[in-house]
C-alpha positions as a printed NumPy array, in Angstrom:
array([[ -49.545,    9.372, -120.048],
       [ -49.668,    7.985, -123.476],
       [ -52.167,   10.388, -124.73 ],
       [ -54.396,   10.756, -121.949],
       [ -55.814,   13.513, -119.947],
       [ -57.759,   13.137, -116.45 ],
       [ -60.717,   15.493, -115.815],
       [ -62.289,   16.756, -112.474],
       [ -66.024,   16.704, -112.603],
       [ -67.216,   18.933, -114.598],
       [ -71.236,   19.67 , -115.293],
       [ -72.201,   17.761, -118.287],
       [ -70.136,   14.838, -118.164],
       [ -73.127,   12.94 , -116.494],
       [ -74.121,   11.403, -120.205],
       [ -70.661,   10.384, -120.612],
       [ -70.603,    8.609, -117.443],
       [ -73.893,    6.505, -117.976],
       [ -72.844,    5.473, -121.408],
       [ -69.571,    4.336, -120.415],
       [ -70.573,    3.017, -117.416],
       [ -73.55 ,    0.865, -119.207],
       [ -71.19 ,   -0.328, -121.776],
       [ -68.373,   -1.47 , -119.192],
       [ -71.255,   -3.434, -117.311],
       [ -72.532,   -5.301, -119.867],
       [ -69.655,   -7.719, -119.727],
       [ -70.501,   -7.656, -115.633],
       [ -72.15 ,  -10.744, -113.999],
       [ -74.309,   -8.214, -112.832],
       [ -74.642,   -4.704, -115.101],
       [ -75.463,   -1.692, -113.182],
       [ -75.329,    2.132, -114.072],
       [ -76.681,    5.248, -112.302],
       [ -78.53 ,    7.239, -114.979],
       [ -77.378,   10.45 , -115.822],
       [ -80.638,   12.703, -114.706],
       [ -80.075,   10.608, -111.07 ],
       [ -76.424,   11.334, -111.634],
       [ -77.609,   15.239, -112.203],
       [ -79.161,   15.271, -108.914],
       [ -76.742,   13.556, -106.818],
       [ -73.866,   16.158, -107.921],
       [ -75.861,   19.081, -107.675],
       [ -76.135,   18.062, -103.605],
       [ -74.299,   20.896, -101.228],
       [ -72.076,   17.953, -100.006],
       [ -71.007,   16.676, -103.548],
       [ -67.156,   17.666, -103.828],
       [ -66.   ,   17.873, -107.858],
       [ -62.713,   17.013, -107.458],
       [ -63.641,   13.506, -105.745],
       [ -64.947,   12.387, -109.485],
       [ -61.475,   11.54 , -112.057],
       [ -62.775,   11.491, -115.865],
       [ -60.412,   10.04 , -118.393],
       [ -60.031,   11.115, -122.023],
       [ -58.34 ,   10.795, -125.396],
       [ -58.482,   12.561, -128.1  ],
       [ -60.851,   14.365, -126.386],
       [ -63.234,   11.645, -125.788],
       [ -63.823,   10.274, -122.37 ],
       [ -63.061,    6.906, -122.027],
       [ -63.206,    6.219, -118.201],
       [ -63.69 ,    7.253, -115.203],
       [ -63.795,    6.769, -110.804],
       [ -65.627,    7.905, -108.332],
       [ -65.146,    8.342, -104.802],
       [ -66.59 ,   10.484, -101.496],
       [ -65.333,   11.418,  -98.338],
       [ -67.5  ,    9.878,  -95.656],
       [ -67.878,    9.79 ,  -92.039],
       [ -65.464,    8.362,  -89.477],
       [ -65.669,    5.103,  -87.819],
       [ -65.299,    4.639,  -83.915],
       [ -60.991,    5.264,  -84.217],
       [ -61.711,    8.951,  -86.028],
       [ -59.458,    8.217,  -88.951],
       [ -60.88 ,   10.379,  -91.768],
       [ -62.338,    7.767,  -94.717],
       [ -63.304,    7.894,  -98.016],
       [ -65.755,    5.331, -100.355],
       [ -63.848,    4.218, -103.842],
       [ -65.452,    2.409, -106.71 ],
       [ -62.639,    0.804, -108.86 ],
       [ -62.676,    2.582, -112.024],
       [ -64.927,    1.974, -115.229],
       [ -63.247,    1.827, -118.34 ],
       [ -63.97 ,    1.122, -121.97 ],
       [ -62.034,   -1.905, -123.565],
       [ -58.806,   -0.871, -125.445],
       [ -57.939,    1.659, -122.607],
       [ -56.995,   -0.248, -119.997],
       [ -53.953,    1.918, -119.242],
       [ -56.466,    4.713, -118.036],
       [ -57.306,    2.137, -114.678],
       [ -54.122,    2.869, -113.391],
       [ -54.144,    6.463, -114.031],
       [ -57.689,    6.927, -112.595],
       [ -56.489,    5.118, -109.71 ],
       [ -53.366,    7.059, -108.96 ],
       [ -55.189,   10.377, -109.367],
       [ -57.85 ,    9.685, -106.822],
       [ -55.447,    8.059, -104.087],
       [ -53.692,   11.147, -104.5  ],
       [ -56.36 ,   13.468, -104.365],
       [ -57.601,   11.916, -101.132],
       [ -54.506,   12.27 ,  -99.568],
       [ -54.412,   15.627, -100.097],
       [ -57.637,   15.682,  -98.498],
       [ -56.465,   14.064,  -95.47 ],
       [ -58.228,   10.562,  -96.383],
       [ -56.435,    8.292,  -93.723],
       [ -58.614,    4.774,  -94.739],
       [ -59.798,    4.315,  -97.947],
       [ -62.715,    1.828,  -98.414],
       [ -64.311,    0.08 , -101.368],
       [ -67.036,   -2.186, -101.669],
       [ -65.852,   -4.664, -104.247],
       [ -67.814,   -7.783, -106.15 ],
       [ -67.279,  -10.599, -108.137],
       [ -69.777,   -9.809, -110.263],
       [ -68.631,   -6.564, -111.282],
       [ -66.053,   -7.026, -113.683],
       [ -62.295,   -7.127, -111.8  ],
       [ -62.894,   -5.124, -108.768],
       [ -61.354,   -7.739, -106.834],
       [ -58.435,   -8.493, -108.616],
       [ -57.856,   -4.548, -108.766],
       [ -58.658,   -4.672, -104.669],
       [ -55.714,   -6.987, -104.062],
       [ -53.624,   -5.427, -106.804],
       [ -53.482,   -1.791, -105.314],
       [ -52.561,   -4.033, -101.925],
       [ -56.421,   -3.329, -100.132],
       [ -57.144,   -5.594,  -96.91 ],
       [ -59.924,   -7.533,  -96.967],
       [ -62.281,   -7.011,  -93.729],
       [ -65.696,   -8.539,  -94.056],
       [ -68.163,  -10.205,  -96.541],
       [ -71.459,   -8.953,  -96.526],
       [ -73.932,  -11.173,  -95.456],
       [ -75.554,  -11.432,  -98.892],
       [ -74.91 ,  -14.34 , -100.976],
       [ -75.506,  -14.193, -104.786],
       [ -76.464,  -16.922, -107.051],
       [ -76.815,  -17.863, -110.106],
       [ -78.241,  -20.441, -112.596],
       [ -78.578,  -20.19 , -116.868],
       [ -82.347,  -20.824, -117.604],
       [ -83.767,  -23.854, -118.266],
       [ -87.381,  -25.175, -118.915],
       [ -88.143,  -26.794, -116.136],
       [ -91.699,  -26.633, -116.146],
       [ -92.102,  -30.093, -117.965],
       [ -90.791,  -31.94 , -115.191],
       [ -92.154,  -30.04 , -112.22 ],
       [ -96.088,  -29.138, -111.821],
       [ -96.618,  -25.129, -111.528],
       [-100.134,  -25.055, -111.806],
       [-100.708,  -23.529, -108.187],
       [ -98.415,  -20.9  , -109.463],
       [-100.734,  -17.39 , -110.624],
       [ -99.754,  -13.946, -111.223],
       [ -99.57 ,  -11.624, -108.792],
       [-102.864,   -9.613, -108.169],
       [-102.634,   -6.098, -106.617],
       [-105.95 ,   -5.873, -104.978],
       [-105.707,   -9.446, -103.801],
       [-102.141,   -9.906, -102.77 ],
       [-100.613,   -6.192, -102.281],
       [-101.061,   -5.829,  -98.57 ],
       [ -99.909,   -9.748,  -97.681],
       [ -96.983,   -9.455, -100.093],
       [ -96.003,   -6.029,  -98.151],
       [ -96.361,   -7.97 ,  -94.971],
       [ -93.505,  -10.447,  -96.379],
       [ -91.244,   -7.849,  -97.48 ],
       [ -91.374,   -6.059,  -94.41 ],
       [ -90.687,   -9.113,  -92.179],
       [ -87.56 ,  -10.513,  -93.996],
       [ -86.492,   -7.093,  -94.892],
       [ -86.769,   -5.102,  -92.211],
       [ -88.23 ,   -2.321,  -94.436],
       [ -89.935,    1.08 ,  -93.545],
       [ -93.466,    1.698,  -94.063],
       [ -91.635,    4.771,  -96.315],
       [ -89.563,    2.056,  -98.311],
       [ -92.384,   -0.386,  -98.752],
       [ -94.38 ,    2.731, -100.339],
       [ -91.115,    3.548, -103.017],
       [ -91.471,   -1.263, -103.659],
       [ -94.946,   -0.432, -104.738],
       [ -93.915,    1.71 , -106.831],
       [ -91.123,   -0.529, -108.378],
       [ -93.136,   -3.449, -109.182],
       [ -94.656,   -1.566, -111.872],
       [ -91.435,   -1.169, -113.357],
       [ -91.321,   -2.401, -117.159],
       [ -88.387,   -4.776, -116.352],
       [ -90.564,   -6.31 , -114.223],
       [ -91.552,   -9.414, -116.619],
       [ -93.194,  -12.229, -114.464],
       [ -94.291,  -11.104, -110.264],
       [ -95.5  ,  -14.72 , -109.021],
       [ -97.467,  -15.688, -106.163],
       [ -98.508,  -19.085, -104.546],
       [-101.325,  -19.285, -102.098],
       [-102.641,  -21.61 ,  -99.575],
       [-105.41 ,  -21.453,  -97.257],
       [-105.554,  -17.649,  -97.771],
       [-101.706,  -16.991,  -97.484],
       [ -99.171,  -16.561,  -99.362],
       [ -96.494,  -19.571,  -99.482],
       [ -94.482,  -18.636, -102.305],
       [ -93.463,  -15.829, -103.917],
       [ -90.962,  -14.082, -106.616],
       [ -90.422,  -11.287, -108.638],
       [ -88.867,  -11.688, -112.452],
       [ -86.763,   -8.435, -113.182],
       [ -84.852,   -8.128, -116.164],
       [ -81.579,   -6.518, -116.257],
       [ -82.142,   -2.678, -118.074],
       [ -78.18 ,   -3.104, -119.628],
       [ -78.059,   -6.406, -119.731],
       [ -81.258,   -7.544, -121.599],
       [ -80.367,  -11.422, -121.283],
       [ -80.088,  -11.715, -117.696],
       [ -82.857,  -11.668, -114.815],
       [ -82.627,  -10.819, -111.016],
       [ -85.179,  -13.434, -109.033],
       [ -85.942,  -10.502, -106.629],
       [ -87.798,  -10.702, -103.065],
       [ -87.984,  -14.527, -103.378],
       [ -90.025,  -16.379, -100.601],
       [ -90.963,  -20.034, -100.165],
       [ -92.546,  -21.723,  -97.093],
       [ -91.542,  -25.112,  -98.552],
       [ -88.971,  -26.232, -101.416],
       [ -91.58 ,  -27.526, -103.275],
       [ -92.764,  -23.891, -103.672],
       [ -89.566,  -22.892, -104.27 ],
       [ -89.499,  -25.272, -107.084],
       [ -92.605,  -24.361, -108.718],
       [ -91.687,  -20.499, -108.379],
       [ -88.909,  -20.978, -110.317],
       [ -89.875,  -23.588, -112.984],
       [ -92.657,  -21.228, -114.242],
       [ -90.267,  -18.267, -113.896],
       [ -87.862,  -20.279, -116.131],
       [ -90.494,  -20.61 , -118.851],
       [ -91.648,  -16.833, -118.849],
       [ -87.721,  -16.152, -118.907],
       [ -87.279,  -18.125, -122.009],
       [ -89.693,  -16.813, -124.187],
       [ -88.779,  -13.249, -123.562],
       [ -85.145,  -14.43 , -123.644],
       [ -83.301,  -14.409, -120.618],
       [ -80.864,  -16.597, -120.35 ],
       [ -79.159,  -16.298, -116.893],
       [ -81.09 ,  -15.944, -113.114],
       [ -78.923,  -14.298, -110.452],
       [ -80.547,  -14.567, -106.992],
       [ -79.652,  -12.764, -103.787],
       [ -80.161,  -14.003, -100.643],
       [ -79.683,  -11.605,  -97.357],
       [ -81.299,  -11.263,  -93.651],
       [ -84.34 ,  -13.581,  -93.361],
       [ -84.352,  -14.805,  -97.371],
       [ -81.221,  -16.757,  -96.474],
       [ -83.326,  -19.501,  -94.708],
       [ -83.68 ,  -19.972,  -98.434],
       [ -80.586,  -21.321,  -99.06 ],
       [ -80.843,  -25.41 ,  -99.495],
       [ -83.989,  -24.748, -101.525],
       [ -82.136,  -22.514, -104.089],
       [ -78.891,  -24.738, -103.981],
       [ -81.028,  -27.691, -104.803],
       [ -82.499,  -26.264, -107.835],
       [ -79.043,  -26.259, -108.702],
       [ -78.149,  -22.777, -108.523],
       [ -74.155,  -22.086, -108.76 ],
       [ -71.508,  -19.722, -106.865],
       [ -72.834,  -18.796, -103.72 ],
       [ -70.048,  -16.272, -103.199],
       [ -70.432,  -12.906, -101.166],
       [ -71.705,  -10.365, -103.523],
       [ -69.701,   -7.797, -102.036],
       [ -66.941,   -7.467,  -99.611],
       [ -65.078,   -4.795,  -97.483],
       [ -61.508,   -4.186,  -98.484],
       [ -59.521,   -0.809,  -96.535],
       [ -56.428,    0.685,  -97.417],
       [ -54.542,    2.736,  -95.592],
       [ -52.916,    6.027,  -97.002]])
């Protein structure tokens, strides 16, 4: 094993986890981490199983790690499981394989007959490692990222119908938006609320005509990844809102440097499609896709 020893879960390695987990995203298209008081509650759950989490160390010092979690079966009653390709800090690239081999193994012994795992371009090599380990590929999700590196683009393009986003004025017809293209829950719009008061949240934009809301966008900057933006909940009646959403967007981004939007577009937001591909966003790639593997 070269030095290394794999770990079960064990209570405490949660801080661990985020910190290796944060650092490993940073060099992600699109850095994400559970925190370790979320991680906290999500293994202290009666369903959590220990031995379905693989912790690699050396010299005492973890240095990677995979999850995974039996889940329910599908219509042919073959027993699954959910994998996330491990995380692991540069230098120890040896511990991927290991991780890998441990959980496959464990998951057998479970009785695991498909494994599946929701892999991304933006997330680091998960689909190389998909197609390494011999996974098929099923499905894409319908949910098409984009991106674009900011650029001022306010000079050209006039963004002075473009105003900030006023709670008393705009809550309820913003919610109204999110529900339609979402297909949220009155109990999920409530836990929104809540997030657009998040301190990430650096520019929430709103256009108006006759009383309505035309355009709209939300500027949230990436926690790990400090230089990079999600445009979230984006809505434009016309690409010339579009336009002026994200020219004004660009400028906030800049001076509180970001450098890179990513954009998702799923359900009813992908009728935005030619208006973000003409303001010359790139990839347009699934952000995720199904790949199975059968033990």
């Amino acid at each position: 094993m070269s030095g290394y020893e794999l770990k079960q879960f064990h209570k405490g390695f949660e801080y661990d986890q985020e910190r290796i987990g944060k650092e490993v995203a940073k060099t992600w298209i699109y850095a994400h981490q559970t925190d370790a008081e979320r991680l906290k509650e999500l293994y202290s759950k009666p369903d959590f199983d220990p031995e379905t989490r693989h912790y690699s160390f050396k010299e005492s010092e973890m240095v990677g790690f995979l999850t995974s979690k039996i889940v329910e079966s599908k219509e042919d009653g073959k027993k699954r499981a959910n994998l996330v390709f491990p995380s692991v800090l540069s230098g120890h690239e040896e511990s991927v394989g290991l991780l890998y081999e441990k959980a496959i193994t464990v998951l057998r012994e479970k009785g695991v007959e498909i494994v599946e795992s929701l892999a991304s371009p933006l997330c680091g090599d998960q689909i190389e490692l998909a197609q390494q380990y011999s996974f098929t590929h099923k499905e894409d999700l319908n949910n098409i990222v984009y991106i674009q590196k900011v650029k001022k683009l306010e000079n050209g393009i006039k963004a002075t119908a473009v105003r900030n986003f006023d709670p008393n004025q705009d809550m309820n017809k913003w919610l109204a938006i999110v529900k339609k293209l979402d297909n949220r829950t009155d109990e999920q719009l409530e836990q929104i609320k809540s997030e657009i008061n998040d301190e990430n949240v650096i520019a929430h934009l709103v256009i108006e005509d006759n009383d309505e809301i035309v355009g709209t966008v939300l500027v949230y900057r990436n926690p790990i990844k400090m230089e990079s933006a999600n445009l979230a909940v984006p809505f434009a009646t016309e690409e010339k809102y579009f336009q002026q959403l994200i020219a004004r967007a660009s400028t906030i981004a800049l001076e509180k440097g970001v450098e890179e939007f990513i954009i998702w577009l799923f359900g009813g937001r992908l009728a935005l499609k030619d208006y973000v591909e003409a303001a010359s966003f790139k990839f347009g790639k699934p952000a995720f896709s199904l790949y199975e593997l059968e033990l």
